[in-house]
C-alpha positions in Angstrom: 43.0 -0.1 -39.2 43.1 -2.7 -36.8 44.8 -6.4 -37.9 43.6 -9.5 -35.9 46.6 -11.3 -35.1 44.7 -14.4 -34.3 43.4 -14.7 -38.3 45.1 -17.7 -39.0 42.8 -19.5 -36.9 40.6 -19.6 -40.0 42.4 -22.7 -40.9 41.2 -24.2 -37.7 37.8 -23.4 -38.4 38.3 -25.1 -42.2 40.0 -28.2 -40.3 36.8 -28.2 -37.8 35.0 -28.5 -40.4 36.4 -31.0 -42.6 36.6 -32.9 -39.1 32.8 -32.5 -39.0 31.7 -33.3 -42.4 34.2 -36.6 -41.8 32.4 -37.5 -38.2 28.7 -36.5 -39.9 29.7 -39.0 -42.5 30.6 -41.8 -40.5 27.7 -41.1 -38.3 25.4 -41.7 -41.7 27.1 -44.6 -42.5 26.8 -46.2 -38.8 23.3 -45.7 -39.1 22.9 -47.7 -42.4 25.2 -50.4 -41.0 23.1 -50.3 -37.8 19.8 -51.1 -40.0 21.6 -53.6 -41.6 21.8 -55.8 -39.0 18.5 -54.8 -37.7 16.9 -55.6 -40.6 18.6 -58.8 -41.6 20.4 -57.5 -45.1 23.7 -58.0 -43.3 23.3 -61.4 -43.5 22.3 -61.4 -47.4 25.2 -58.4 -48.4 27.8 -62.0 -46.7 25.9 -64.5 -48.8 25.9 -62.5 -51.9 29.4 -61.5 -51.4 30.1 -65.8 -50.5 28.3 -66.9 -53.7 30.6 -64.6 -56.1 33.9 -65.7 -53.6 33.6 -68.9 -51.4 36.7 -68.0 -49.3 34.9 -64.3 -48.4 34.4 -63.9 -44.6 33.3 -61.0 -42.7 33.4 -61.0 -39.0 33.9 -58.9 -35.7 36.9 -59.2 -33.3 34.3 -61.1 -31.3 33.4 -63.1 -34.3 30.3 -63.3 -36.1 28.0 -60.4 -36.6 28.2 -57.0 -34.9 25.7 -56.0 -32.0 23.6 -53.4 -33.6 23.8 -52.1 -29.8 27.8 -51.9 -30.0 26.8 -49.9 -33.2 24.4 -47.4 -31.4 27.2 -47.3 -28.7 29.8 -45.8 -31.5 27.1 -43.3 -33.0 27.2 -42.0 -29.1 31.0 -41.7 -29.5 30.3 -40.2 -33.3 28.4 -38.4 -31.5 30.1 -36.9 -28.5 33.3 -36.2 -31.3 31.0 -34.0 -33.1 29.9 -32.1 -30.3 33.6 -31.3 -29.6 34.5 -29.9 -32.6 31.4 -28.2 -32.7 32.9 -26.4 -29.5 36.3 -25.9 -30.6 34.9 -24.3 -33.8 32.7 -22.1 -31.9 35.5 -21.3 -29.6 38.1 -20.5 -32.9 35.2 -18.2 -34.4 34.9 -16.1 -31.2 39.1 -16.2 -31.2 39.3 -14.9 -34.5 36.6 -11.8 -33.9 38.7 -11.0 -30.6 36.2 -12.5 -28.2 38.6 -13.9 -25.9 37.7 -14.3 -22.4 33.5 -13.7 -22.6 31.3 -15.8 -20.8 30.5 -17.9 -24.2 33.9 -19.3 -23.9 33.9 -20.6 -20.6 30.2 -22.1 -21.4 32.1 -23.7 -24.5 35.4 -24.9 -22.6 33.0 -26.6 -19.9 31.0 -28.0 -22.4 34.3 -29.7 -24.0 35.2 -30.8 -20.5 32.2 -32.9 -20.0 32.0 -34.4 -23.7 35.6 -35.4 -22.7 34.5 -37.2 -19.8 31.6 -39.1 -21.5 34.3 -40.0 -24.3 36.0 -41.5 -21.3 33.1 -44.3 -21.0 32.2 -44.7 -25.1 35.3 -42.9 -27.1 37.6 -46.3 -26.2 35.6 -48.6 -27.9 36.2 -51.0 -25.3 32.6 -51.9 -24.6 32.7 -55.1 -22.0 29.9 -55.0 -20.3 30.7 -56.8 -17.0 33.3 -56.6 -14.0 36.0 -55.8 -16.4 34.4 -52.7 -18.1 37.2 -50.2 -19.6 37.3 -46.6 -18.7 39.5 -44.3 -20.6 41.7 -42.5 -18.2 43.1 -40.2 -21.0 40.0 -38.7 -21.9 39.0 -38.1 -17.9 42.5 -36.6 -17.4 41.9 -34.3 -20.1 38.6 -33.6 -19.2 40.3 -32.4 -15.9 42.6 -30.2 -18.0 40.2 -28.5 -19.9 37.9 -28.1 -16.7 40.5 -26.5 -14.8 41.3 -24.3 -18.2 37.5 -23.3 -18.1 38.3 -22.2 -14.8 41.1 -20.0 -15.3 39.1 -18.5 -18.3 36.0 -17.8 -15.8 38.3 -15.8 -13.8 39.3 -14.0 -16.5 36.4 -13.1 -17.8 35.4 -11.9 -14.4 38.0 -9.6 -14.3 37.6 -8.6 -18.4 33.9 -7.2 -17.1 35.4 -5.6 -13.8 37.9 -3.5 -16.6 34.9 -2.8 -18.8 34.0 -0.9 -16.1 37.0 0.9 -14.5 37.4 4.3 -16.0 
């Protein structure tokens, strides 16, 4: 009988998950806070929460109330983590069952490389919208990283299929 050496990457996938069910929440709870403001109950939550304790305030780092636009700007981030771990799960699943260098990987390590690069532009949070717009060089170095990983796992799953067949 055959024993996967790679099964403790089962905790990975239960960490993946917990990591998804964390970014699904906040995602939920962006979109509430994002029709809040919309829909003007912001405004009444501060006045309630005023009337019970005069000294209460609630503002932004900018001051006053958020952009509902800034908000829709971190569901894209929300968004782009969950898609990540979405990949690194898929990528732990096909680990654990011995799928190592197939072309699902490399489609999966690619993917990761380009959510990385779109994290560059919303993950920060830095969202100044003129000459001085941030870019997060982390993220586009790793997305460089994990490109160039998805390249060494395209050659070798090249030369896994040339094996398969070689008697």
């Amino acid at each position: 009988m055959k024993t996967n050496k790679l099964s403790y990457l089962k905790y990975g996938v239960w960490f993946t998950n917990f990591m998804m069910a964390l970014d699904i929440l906040a995602l939920i709870l962006s979109v509430i806070f994002a029709a809040a403001i919309q829909f003007g109950w912001w405004n009444r939550l501060i006045e309630m929460a005023s009337e019970s304790d005069p000294n209460f305030t609630i503002t932004t780092a900018g001051g006053g109330v958020p952009s509902v636009w800034f908000i829709l700007l971190d569901m894209l981030a929300i968004g782009v983590v969950l898609a990540i771990l979405y990949c690194i799960r898929r990528f732990f699943k096909n680990l654990i069952v011995d799928r190592i260098f197939v072309a699902d990987n490399v489609k999966l390590i690619r993917w990761v490389a380009i959510f990385l690069a779109i994290s560059s532009f919303v993950g920060s949070g830095n969202y100044a919208f003129d000459a001085r717009y941030v870019i997060d060089v982390t993220y586009l170095f790793a997305a460089l990283v994990v490109w160039v990983i998805s390249k060494v796992f395209e050659r070798a799953n090249e030369i896994a299929e040339e094996n398969e067949f070689t008697v």
